[in-house]
N, C-alpha and C positions, 0 to 999 in steps of 0.2 A: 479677473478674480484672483486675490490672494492666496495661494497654497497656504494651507494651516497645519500646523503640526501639532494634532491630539493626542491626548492620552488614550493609552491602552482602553480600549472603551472595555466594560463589563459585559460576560453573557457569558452563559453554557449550554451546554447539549440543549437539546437534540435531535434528531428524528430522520430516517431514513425517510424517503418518499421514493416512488419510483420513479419520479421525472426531477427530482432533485431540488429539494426543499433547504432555503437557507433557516439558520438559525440565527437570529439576528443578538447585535453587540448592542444596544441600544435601549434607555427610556422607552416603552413603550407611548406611542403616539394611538390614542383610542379612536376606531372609529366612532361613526353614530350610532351605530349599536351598540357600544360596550360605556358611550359617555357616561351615562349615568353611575352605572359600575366604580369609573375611574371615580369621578365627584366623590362617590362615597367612600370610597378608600382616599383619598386627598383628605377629607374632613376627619380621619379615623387619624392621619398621620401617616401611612402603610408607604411604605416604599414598595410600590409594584416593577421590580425588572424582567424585562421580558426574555423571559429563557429558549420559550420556541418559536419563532416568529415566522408563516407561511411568508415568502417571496417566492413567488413559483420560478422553476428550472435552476435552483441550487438550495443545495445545503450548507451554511453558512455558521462556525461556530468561532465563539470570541476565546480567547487565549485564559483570561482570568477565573472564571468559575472551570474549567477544563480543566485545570491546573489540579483542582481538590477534588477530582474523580477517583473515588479509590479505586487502588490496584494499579493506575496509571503510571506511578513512579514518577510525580511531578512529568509526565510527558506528555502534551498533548497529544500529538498524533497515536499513542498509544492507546490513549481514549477512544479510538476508532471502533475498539472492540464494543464499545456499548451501542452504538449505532445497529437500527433492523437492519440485517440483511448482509454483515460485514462476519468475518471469522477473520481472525488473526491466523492463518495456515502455517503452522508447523510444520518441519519437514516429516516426511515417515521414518526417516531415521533417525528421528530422536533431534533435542536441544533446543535450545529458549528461542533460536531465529523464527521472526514470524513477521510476514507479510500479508497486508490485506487481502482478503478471495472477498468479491463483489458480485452477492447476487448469481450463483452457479459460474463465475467465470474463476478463472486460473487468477491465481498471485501472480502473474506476470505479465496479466491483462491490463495494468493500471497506467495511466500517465500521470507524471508529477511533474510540474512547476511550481517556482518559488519567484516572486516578485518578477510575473510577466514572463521569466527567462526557465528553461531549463536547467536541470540539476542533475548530476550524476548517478545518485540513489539516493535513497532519504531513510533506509535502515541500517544501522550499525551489525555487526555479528554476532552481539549479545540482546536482537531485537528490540533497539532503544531505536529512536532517531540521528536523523545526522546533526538537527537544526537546536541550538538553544533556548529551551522553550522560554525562557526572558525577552525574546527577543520574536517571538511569536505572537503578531496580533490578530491574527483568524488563519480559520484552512476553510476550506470547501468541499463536500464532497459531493461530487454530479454519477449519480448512480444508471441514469437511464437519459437516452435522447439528449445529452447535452450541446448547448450551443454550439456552431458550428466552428468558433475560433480553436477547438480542439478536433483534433485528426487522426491521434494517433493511438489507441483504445478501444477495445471491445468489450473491455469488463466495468471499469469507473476511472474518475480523472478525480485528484487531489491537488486543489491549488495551495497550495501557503503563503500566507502573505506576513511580510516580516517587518516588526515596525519603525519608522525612522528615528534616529537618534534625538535625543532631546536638546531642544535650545534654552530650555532653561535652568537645566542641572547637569554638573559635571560629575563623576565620580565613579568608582569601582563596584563593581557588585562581587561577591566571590559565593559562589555555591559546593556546597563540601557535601561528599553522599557517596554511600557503601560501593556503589557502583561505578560510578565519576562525578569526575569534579570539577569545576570550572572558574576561570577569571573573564571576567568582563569591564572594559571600561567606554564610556560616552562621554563626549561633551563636546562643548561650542566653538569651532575655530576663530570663527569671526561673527559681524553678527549676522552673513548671509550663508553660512556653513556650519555644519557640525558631523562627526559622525562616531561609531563604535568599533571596536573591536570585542572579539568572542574569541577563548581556547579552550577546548574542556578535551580531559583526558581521561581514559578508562584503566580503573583500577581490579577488573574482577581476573587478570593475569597473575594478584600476588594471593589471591586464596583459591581459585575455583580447584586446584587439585584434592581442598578436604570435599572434593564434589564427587571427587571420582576414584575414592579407595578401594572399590569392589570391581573396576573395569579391567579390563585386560590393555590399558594402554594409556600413553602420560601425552603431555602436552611436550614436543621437543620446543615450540614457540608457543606458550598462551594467550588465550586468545587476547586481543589486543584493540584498540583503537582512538581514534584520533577525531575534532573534527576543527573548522576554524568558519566564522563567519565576521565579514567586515561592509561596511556600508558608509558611504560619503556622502551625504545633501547640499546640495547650491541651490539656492532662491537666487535663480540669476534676476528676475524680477516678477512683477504682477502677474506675469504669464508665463513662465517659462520657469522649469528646474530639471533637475540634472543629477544623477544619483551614479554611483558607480558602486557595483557591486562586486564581492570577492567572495568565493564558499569554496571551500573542499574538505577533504574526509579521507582517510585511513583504514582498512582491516586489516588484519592476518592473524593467522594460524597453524597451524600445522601439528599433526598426533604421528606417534610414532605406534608400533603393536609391539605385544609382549611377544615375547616367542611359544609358538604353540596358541595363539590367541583365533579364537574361535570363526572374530573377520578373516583373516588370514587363510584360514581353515578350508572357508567357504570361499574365496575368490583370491587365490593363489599372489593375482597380481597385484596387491595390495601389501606385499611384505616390503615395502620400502618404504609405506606408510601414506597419507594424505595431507594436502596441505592448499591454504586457498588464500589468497593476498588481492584487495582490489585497493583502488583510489579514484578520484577525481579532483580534480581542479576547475574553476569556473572563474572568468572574468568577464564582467556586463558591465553595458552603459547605456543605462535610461533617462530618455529624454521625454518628457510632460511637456505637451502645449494647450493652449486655449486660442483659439483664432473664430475668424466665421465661419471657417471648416467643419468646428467642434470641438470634441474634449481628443487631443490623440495622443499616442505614445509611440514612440519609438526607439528600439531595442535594439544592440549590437552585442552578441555574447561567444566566446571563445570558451570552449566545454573538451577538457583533455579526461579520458576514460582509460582506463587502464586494470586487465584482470590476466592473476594467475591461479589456474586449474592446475593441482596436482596428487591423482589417484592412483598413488604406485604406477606400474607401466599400461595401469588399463587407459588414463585418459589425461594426457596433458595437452591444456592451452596455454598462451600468451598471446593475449592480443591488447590492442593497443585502437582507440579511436578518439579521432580530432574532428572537432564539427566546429566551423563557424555558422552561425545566422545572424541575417539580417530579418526584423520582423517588425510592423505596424501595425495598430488597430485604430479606429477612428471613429468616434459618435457625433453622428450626425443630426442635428435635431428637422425636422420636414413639417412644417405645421405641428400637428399633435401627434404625431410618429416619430420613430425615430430610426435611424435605419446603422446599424454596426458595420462598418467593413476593415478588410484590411488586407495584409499578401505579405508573405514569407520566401525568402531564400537562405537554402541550407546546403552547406554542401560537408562532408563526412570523407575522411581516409581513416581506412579500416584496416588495418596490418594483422596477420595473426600468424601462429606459429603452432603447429598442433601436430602430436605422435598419440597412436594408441591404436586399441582396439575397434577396427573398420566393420563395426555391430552397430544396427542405427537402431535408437531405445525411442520412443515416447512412451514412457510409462500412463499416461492420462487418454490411451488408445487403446493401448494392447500389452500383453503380458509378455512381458521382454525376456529371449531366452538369455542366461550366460555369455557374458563378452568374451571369456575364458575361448571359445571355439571359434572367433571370430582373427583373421591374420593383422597384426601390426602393421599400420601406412602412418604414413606421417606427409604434411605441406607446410611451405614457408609462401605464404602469399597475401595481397594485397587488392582492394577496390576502391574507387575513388565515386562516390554516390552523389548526384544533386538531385534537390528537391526543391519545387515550387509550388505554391498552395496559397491559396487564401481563401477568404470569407465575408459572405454577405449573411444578415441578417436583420428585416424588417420589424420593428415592435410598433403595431395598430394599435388602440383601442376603438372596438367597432361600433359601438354606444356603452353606455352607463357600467353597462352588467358583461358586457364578453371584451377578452384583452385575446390579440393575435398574436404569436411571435414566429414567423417564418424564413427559413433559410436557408443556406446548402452550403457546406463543405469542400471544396476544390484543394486535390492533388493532383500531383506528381513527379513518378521520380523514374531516372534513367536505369537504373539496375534490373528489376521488371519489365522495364516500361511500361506496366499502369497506370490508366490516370483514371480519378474518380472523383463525379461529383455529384453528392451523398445529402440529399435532401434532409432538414429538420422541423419540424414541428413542433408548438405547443400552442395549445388553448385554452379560456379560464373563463369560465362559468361564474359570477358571481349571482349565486339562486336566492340568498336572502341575503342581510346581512353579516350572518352568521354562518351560513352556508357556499360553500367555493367547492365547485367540480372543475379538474384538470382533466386535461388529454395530453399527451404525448406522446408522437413518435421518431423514431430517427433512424437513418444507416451509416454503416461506422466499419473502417478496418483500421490495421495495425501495421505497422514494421515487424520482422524478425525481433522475438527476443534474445534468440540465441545465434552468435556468431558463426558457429560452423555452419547453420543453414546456409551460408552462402557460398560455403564450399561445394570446389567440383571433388570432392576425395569422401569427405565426410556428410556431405548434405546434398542439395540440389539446387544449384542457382538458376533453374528453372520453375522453380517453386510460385505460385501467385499466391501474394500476401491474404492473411485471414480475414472473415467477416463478418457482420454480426447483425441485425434486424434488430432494434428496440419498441418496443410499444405498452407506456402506462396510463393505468386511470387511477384518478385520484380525490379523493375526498375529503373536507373539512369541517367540521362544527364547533365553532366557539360555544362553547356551555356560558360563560363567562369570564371576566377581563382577567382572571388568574387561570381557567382551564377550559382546555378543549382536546378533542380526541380528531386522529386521522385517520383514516382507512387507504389503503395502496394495493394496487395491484397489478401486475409485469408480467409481461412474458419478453423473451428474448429467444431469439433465433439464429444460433451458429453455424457458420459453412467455412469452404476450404480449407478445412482446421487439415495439423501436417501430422500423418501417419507415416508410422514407419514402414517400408513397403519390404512387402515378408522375401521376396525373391533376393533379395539381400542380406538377408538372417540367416547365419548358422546355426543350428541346433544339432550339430556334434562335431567330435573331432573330426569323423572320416568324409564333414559334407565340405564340398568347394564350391565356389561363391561366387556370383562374376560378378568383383567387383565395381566393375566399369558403369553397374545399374546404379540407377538413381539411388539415393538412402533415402528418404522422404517424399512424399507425394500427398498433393489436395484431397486426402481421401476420408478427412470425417467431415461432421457434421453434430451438433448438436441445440439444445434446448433445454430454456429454465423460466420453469411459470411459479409465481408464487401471490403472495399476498403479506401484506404487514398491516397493524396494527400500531398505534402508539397514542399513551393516554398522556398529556402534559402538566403538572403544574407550573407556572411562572414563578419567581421568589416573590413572595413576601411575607411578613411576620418574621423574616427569618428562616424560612427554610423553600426549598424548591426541590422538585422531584420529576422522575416518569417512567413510568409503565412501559414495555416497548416487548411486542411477540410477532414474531417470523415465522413463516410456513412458508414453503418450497418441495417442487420437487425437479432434481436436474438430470438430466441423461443425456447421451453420447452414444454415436453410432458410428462404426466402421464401417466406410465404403466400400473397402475391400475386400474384406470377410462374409459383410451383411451380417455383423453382431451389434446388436442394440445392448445397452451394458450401462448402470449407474454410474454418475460419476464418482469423482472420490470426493470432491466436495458438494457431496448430494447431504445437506445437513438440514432434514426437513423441518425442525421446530429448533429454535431461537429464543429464549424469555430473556429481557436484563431488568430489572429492577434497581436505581436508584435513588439514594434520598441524602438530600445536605441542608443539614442543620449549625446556623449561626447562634452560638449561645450567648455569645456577646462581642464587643468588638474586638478582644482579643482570641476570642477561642471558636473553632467549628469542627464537627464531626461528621461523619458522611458513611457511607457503605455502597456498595453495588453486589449484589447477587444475579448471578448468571449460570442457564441453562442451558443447555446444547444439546442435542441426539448427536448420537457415537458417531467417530468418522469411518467412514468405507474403507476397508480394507479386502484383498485375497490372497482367501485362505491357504492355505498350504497343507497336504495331504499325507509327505513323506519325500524320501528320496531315491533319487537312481543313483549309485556311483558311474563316476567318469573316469575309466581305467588310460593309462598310457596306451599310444596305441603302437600294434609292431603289425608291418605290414598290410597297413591298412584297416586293421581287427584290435577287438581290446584287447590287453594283455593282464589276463587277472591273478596273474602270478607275481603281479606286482600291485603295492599299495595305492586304492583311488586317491587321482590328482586332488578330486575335490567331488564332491555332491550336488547333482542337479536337480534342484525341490522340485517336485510334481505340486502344480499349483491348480487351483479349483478357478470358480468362472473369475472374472477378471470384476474386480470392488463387488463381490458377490457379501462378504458378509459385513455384519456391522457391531463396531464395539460398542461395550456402553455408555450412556452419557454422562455429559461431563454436567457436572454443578459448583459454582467452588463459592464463597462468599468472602470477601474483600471488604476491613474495615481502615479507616485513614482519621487522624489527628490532628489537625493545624492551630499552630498558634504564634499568636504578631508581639513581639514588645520591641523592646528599645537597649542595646547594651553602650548604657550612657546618653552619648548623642547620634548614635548607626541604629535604622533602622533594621530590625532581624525576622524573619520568618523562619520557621520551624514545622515540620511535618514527622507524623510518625505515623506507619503505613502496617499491617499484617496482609499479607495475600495467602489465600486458602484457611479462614479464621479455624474452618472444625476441621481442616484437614483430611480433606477427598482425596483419594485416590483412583486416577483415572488412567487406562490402560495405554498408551501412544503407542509401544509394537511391541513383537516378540521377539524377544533374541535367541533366537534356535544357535544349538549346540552345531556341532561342523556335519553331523549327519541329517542333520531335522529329524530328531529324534526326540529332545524334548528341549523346552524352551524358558524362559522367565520372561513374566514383564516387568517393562519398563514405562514407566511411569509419566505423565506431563508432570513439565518442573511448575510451580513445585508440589511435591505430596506432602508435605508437612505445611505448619505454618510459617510461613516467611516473613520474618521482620525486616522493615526501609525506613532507615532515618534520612531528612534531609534538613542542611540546615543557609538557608542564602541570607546572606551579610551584607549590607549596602553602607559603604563610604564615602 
């Protein structure tokens, strides 16, 4: 079979499901149920494109209608936010960074792949992506039980697939926008090769300070970043090609404090200020075969990782990780089944460099005292980790009406020495035409997100990786060939989640510590049951929409303690409302309105000062070093919801002979204002909020130019 190289196919959102629902790029192909439907819109003229299309165990969304999601900022992935069961997670302290939370799990629960290979990260520091969305032709999102060729996630996995360069136009695109901007070029080497190059750079370093005229502190480095993506196709022949892939990415930062500034105030060791710098580099080479084997691929990728932590003298890292993998997957066809397999080796040097304060925090456990009381240690060290893993997975159909997909997961890696292999399920009920019941379940752990866990100084390289129970039911009803509604519902089950283990926490000057004990231990555990909702229209006449409401509730429980405790991202109701409207071929207008219950927070009561001490005793005859908040139960209260409504503009013409695109975006149209925290003065005494950006209405031009 010939490899073909298509256009960007058409489709947008949507739909969370809990076993992971694709959204298909594609003409709608009608069942026998819906034939007649389509006849009639054929005869009407209607261009029917299928906006949500059940393929059970993904979620599958096309790059093109994505693109005019308002609020998204031309970004796909930022579109994630309209999906049931997704928050963009903010940090508690404040700033536009925002990372998918899936379903009660942590924004650090996700895995991302791009084109088969790993990737470095895929958010930028001013919560954009890494990837140019020109150059994005679907992502994926597997929220529950997915396939078992993914290993490494508890919460959800995001594939993106990026599309290959064109063979039959050469030319520049340049896209110009408040935030960044970009060049791109493709085109034909020969006639068995072609490929692109992408650079786009961030401009919000030469204005964000009119952002920050009321803070007590300036940018010494604004924030900043970079990203670069490039891609090579060979049609070595009928069956065989060959792609070589290049991606990496850029951040940094760093703020300096005013003197007398109130962070300062409250955590002493921050007067030198903060500062956070990462990157990545990626080089892949994939190789597509077709044989009697099957359809396979195989991957060879080099992935250099690199981050610096810098929180005044409370916490500095430098580390640095290099991973080669080799990886393959293989479709097999077996009579009318089809059976997936494949197998991975990975191997990782992990270098890192870290000083500060020997106080071990998870704040999504426990309520972390002051690092302030905690003695300065510092390590310069190094692991060298392999991993081997692969996967099977059988697809039956068992007669007419039930589809099987069964499978297992297989790791392992030397640094643990865990190995696991983590059964998957799903099942599909086809009850009428028009009617489909899913099952799914799966088991699933994770790597370390964070590098010092594998410290013997700061963490505990005794640690067993986390894990996680999936299991959804799921529902669907074609009303007809333009709409139909789905019902979901999940429960998920967490275990040896890492607690901070108290026998290691100072909570004052005069306590000592023995350091030598572990900092981290298998000691929570939690759970998140919900349910979703989503009403869809398909496009036609010109317009497509959907309805989409989320209900959850998540909790979290300490081993140690025996405190059962909300999580922080326990956000039990969810609404997003979208609608886009084509008014003609050169003009569309669109909106999204979205609803959230308030996120978790705890509360704060007041303070204790924390005197110097002499002789073992405070010394109150001298001024407190700093103020230790007396804080209430831990994510005990809740702020209030957020709503904001996002309206967007698009329009196509021609300047001359270059075709132009044009978008004009407002986020937050009537200008909500929604609490993200308090900034208590140096005694918690009294405080202001602060606001999610933005509280006013925020104008986005964007304008991309093709040559």
């Amino acid at each position: 079979m010939k490899f073909h190289h298509k256009p960007v196919p058409v489709c947008a959102l949507l739909a969370g499901l809990m076993f992971q629902l694709p959204v298909c790029a594609e003409q709608v192909e009608p069942t026998s149920a819906s034939l007649d439907d389509a006849e009639a819109a054929a005869k009407d003229d209607i261009e029917v494109v299928q906006v949500l299309g059940r393929r059970p165990f993904g979620l599958k969304l096309g790059s093109e209608k994505i693109l005019n999601v308002a609020g998204a900022g031309n970004d796909p992935l930022r579109a994630l936010e309209a999906l049931p069961g997704v928050t963009l997670a903010t940090p508690a302290t404040g700033g536009p960074v925002a990372r998918p939370a899936i379903r009660g799990s942590s924004p650090v629960d996700n895995e991302y792949q791009t084109d088969f290979l790993p990737v470095g990260y895929v958010f930028h520091n001013d919560g954009l992506s890494t990837i140019n969305p020109l150059l994005i032709q679907s992502f994926s999102l597997y929220s529950s039980s997915w396939d078992p060729q993914y290993k490494d996630a508890t919460g959800g996995v995001i594939v993106t697939e990026l599309r290959d360069p064109s063979f039959d136009q050469s030319g520049w695109f340049l896209d110009v926008g408040a935030i960044r901007s970009s060049m791109l070029y493709e085109g034909q080497l020969s006639p068995d090769t072609a490929f692109y190059f992408s650079l786009r750079q961030s401009f919000i370093h030469l204005y964000i300070d009119n952002f920050i005229e009321d803070e007590e502190f300036d940018f010494s480095t604004p924030p900043k970043n970079n990203d670069f993506q490039s891609k090579l196709v060979w049609d070595i022949n009928d069956t065989n090609q060959l792609r070589v892939i290049a991606t990496g990415a850029k951040d940094k930062v760093r703020r300096r404090f005013d003197e007398g500034s109130r962070d300062v105030a409250k955590n002493p060791d921050l007067a030198s200020g903060e500062g956070y710098e990462s990157s990545y580099q990626q080089l892949g080479l994939l190789w597509d075969n077709q044989s009697s084997l099957g359809d396979s691929k195989l991957g060879l990728n080099f992935l250099k990782r690199s981050e610096e932590i810098a929180e005044g003298i409370s916490w500095n890292l430098d580390n640095d990780i290099s991973e080669w993998l080799i990886k393959s997957a293989t479709v097999s066809s077996l009579g009318s089944a089809e059976l997936h397999w494949g197998a991975e080796l990975k191997q990782q040097q992990i270098d890192w460099v870290a000083m500060g304060r020997a106080q071990p925090c998870n704040p999504e456990l426990n309520v972390c005292p002051p690092g302030f009381y905690a003695p300065i240690r510092s390590e310069n060290a190094s692991v060298d980790v392999q991993f081997i893993s692969g996967h099977l997975n059988y697809h039956q159909p068992l007669n007419e009406n039930w589809w099987l997909k069964a499978g297992v997961a297989l790791d392992q890696n030397d640094f643990t020495d865990e190995s696991f292999a983590e059964p998957r399920l799903a099942l599909t009920w086809q009850i009428h035409p028009d009617w489909q019941l899913d099952l799914t379940a799966g088991k699933h752990h994770q790597w370390f997100r964070r590098v010092e866990m594998l410290s013997a100084v700061f963490g505990n390289p005794e640690l067993e990786l986390e894990q996680a129970d999936h299991l959804g039911l799921g529902l669907e009803h074609r009303i007809s060939s333009l709409w139909r509604w789905q019902l979901d519902l999940y429960h998920k089950k967490l275990d040896k989640l890492f607690v901070s283990n108290p026998a290691r926490q100072a909570t004052d000057l005069s306590q000592s510590v023995n350091v030598q004990l572990p900092a981290y231990l298998n000691g929570g555990s939690g759970k998140a049951s919900g349910a979703e909702f989503l009403l869809n229209r398909d496009q036609a006449d010109g317009w497509y929409g959907w309805l989409s409401v989320g209900y959850a509730k998540t909790e979290r429980h300490n081993d140690l303690t025996g405190q059962d405790f909300n999580y922080e991202w326990d956000i039990p109701l969810i609404i997003n409302v979208v609608l886009n409207y084509e008014w003609d071929e050169a003009w569309q207008v669109g909106m999204k309105w979205r609803y959230q219950s308030g996120r978790r927070f705890t509360e704060i009561f007041g303070a204790k000062p924390v005197y110097p001490q002499q002789n073992g005793q405070p010394d109150q005859s001298k001024p407190p070093i700093f103020y230790d908040p007396i804080e209430g139960e831990l994510n005990g209260g809740r702020r209030n919801a957020l709503h904001r409504l996002d309206a967007r503009v698009d329009y196509r013409t021609q300047w001359g002979q270059y075709p132009v695109t044009m978008y004009f975006e407002v986020l937050n149209l009537y200008g909500s204002k929604t609490v993200q925290e308090q900034e208590w003065n140096a005694d918690y005494s009294s405080y202001e909020d602060d606001y999610e950006f933005p509280d006013f209405p925020f104008p986005g031009l964007g304008i991309t130019v093709r040559f």
